[in-house]
C-alpha positions in Angstrom: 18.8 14.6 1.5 18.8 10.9 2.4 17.8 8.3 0.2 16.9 6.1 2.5 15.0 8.3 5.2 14.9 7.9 9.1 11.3 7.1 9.8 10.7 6.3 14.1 7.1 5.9 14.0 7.0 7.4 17.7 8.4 10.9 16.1 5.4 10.5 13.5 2.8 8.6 15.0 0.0 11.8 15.6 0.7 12.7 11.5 0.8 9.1 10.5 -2.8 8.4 12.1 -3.9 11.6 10.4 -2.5 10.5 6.7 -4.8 7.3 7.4 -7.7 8.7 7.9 -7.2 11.1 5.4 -6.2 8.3 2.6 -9.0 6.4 3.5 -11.5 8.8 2.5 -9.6 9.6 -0.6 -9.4 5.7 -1.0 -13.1 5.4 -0.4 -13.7 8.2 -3.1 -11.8 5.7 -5.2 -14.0 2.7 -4.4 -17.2 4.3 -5.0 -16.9 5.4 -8.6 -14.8 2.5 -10.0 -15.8 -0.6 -11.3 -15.2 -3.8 -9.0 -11.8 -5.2 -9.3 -10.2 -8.7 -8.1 -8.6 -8.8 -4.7 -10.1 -5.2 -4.8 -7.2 -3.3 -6.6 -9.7 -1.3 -7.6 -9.5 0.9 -4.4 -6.0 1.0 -3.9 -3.3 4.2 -4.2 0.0 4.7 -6.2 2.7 6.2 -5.5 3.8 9.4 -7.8 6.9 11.2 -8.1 4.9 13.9 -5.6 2.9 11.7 -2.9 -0.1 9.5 -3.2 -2.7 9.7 -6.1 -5.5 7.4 -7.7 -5.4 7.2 -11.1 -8.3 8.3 -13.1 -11.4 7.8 -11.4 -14.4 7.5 -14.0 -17.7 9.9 -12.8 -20.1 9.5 -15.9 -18.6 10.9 -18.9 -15.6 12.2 -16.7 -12.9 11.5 -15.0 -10.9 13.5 -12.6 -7.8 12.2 -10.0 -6.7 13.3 -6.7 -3.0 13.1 -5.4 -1.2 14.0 -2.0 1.4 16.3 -3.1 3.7 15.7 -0.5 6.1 18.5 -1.2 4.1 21.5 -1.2 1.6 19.8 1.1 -1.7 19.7 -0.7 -4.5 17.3 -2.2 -4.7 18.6 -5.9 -8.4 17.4 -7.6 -7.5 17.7 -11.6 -10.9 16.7 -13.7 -10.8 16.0 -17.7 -12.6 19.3 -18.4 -9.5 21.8 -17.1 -10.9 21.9 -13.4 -8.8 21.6 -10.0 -8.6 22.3 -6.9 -6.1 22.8 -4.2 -6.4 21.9 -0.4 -4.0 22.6 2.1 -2.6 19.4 3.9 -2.0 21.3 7.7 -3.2 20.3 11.1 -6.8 20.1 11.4 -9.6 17.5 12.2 -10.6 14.6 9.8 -14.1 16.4 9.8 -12.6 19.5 8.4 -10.7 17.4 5.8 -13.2 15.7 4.5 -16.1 18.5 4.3 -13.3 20.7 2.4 -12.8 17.4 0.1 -16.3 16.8 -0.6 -17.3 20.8 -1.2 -14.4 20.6 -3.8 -15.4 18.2 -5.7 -19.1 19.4 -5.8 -17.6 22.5 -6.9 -16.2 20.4 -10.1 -19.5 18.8 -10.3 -18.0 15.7 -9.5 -20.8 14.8 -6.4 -20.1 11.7 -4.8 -21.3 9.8 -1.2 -19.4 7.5 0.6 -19.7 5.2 3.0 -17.6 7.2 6.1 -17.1 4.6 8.8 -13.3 4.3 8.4 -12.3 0.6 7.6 -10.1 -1.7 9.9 -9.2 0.2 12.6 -10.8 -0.6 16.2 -13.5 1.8 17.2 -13.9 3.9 14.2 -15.3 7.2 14.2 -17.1 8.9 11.1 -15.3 11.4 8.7 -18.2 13.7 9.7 -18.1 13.4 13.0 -13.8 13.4 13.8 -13.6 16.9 15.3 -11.0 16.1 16.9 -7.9 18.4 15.6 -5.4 16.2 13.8 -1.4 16.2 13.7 0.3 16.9 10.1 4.0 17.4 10.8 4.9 18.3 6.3 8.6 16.8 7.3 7.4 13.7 8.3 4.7 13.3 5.4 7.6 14.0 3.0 9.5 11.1 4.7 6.7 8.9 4.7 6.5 9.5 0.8 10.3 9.0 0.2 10.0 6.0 1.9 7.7 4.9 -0.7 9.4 6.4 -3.5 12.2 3.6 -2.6 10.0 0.7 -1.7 8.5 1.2 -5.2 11.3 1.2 -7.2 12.8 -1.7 -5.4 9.1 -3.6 -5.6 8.9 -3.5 -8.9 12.4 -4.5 -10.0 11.1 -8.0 -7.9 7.8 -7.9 -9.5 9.8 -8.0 -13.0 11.0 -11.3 -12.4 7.7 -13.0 -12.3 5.5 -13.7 -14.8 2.5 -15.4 -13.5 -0.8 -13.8 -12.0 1.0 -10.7 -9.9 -0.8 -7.2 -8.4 0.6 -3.6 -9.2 2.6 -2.3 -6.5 0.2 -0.1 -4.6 -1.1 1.6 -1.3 -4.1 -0.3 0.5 -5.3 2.7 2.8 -7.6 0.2 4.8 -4.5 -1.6 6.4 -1.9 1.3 5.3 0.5 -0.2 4.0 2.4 -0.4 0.6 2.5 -4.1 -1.3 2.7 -6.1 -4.2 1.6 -9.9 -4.3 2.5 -12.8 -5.9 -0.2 -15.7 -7.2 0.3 -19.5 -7.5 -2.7 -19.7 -9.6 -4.3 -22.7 -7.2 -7.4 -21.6 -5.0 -7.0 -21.2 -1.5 -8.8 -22.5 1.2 -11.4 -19.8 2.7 -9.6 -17.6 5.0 -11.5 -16.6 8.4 -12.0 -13.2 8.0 -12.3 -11.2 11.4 -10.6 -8.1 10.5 -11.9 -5.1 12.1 -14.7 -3.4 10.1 -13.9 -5.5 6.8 -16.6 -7.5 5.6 -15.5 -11.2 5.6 -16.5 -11.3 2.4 -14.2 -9.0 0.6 -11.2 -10.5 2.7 -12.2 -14.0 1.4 -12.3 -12.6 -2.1 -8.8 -11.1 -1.5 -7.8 -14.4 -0.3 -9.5 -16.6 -2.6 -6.4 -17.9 -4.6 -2.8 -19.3 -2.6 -0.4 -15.9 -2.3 3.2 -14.7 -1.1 3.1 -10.9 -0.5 5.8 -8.2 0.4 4.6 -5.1 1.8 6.1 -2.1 4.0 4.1 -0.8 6.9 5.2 2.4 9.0 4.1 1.5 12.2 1.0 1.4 14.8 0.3 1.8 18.4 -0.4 -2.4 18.1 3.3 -2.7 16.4 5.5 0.8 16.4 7.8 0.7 14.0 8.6 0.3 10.3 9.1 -2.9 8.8 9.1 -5.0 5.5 7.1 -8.0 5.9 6.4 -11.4 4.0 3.8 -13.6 4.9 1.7 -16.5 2.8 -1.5 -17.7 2.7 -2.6 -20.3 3.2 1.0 -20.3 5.3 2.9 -23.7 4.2 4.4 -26.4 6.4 7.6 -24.9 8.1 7.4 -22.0 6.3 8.0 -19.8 9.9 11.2 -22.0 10.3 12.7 -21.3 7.2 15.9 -19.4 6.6 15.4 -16.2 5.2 18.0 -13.4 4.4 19.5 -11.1 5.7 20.2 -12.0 8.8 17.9 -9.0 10.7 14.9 -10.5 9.5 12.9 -12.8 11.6 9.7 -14.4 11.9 7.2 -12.8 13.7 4.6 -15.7 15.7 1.7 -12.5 16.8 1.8 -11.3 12.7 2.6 -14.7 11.3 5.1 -13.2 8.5 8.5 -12.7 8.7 9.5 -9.2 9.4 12.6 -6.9 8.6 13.1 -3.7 10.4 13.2 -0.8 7.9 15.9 0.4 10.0 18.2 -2.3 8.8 17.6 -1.8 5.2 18.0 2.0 5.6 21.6 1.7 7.2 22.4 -1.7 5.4 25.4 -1.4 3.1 23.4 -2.0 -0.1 19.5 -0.8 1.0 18.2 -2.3 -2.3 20.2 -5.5 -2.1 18.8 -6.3 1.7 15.2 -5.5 0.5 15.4 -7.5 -2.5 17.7 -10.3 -0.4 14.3 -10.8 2.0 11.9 -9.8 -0.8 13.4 -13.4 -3.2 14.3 -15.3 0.0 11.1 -14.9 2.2 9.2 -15.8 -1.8 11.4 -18.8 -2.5 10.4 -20.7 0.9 6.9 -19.8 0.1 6.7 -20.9 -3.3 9.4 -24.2 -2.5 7.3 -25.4 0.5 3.7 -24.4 -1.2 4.9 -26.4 -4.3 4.4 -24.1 -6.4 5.4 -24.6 -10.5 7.9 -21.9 -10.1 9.1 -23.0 -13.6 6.0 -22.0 -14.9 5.2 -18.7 -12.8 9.4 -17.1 -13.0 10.1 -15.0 -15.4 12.8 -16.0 -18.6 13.6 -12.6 -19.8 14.7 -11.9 -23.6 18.5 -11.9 -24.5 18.1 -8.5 -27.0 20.7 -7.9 -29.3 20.1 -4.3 -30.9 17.9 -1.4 -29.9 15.5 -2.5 -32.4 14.7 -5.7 -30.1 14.5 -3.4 -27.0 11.7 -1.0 -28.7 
């Protein structure tokens, strides 16, 4: 089994616009019964060593979590009390997914209403009202995942190495796509909003303070294929002209970030090395032209000495 996984988004596309839908109401789940986080972390996904799950959502007294198992294809609902429930991840409309969601966790007597206009995509269509029947090719979701499962690792090894204000690595289901962001600590100025079925608000909050984020998306009919990506915001003076490694990456003028093909990482000699490569390179003319205190904001790690030290 490959590490690194081929992922051509045109292979994928019918199952990866079904996996978005179906995280968004998951995600939404999420957002409902947890309290209000900055730069709304509170809504996001992790990635486990089986898929996609939330972490413990509070409901009252309770709490309960739901995770894509991405291996035997199911969405698992396990409460504090001993209850679960299975669902089968298979082709079938969001409709269909989401009443078998919502029945479940009545059934745990874990009732909960969400708002079900999906978030930024064009044209949305209700969870309720999505009859339409949905692709889930269980290959390609277990690629997806795997995909993930590397990103992850190698995210977090380059979120080690700073120590100011810094997110978890985690799944926005809204955009869908997999990041971890970097903080200067200065506010920004207010950023324009205009994303589809976002409220400006909540994108100016997410913006409120200067930022360099990595992320990995999979692909979309408005950009098909899989890519790293590293943008800023506010974007610095001649920060689309600087030289970033390796030498696939680019800077793309429609997305204003610079972009790396996952492809290149997947076949490139070292995968980790290239990731991290554009992942240190893309944040150093960030935080160099933004004038940020990178002194202040780097991480000095420990010299230890004995196990005791590394306890």
């Amino acid at each position: 089994m490959e590490v690194w996984p081929e992922l051509n988004y045109a292979d994928w596309k019918g199952t990866c616009a079904t996996l978005h839908m179906w995280t968004q109401i998951v995600g939404k789940i999420r957002l409902t019964l947890s309290p209000w986080t900055n730069h709304s972390w509170h809504v996001t996904l992790y990635v486990t060593s089986r898929g996609l799950g939330t972490s413990p959502i509070p409901h009252g007294s309770d709490t309960f979590e739901i995770y894509f198992d991405f291996i035997e294809h199911k969405l698992l609902i396990l409460k504090n009390d001993g209850g679960t429930r299975a669902i089968e991840l298979k082709p079938q409309s969001v409709a269909d997914f989401y009443k078998a969601v919502m029945n479940a966790l009545s059934e745990l007597k874990l009732p909960v209403k969400i708002d079900t206009v999906p978030n930024e995509i064009v044209n949305p269509i209700p969870f309720e009202k999505d009859d339409k029947n949905r692709d889930y090719d269980p290959e390609y979701a277990n690629r997806f995942w795997r995909v993930l499962v590397q990103a992850d690792r190698v995210f977090k090894e380059f979120r080690s190495r700073f120590c100011g204000k810094c997110s978890p690595v985690h799944f926005f289901w809204g955009s869908f796509d997999f990041a971890v962001t970097r903080f200067s600590g200065r506010p920004a100025p207010p950023h324009p909003g205009g994303i589809p079925h976002l409220p400006d608000a909540i994108t100016r909050e997410a913006y409120s303070q200067e930022v360099s984020s990595l992320g990995f998306w999979p692909g979309a009919d408005v950009m098909p294929e899989a890519l790293f990506y590293s943008y800023a915001y506010p974007e610095p003076t001649g920060f689309g002209q600087a030289k970033v490694k390796p030498d696939a990456a680019s800077y793309n003028t429609q997305l204003r970030e610079f972009v790396l093909p996952y492809d290149a990482v997947r076949t490139a000699k070292s995968p980790d090395a290239s990731l991290l490569d554009f992942a240190q390179s893309t944040y150093d003319a960030a935080s160099t032209l933004g004038k940020w205190d990178r002194a202040g904001l780097e991480e000095k790690k420990p010299i230890l000495h004995s196990p005791r030290q590394r306890s």
